[in-house]
N, C-alpha and C positions, 0 to 999 in steps of 0.2 A: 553670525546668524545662520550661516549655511549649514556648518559643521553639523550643530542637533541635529538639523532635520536630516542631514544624510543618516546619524546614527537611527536616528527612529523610524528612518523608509527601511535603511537595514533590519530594524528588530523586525519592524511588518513583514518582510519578505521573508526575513528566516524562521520567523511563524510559522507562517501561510504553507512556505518550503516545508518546515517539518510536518506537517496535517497532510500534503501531497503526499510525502513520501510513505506517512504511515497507512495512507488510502490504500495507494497502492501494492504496500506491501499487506495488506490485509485480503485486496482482490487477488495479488497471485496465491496466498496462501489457500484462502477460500477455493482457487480453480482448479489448484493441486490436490486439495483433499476431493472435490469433486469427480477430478480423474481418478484419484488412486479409488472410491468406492465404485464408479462403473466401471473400475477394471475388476475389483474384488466381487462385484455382482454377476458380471460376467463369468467370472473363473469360478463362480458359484455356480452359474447353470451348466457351465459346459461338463460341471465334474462328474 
């Protein structure tokens, strides 16, 4: 009876893990394209 429920707390977690990781690979992407356009806006006014 134990074994299931370890595999099914596993599958939850490695869910849950994978929707974390893809968050946050979404926020760094999102920050980087934010940096690189106030650098590219910048490099627009100084020119």
């Amino acid at each position: 009876m134990k074994y299931p429920m370890t595999i099914i707390f596993f599958k939850v977690v490695s869910r849950r893990y994978v929707v974390f990781v893809m968050v946050v690979e979404m926020l760094n992407l999102t920050l980087c394209n934010l940096v690189l356009i106030n650098q590219a806006v910048r490099g627009n006014e100084y020119n």
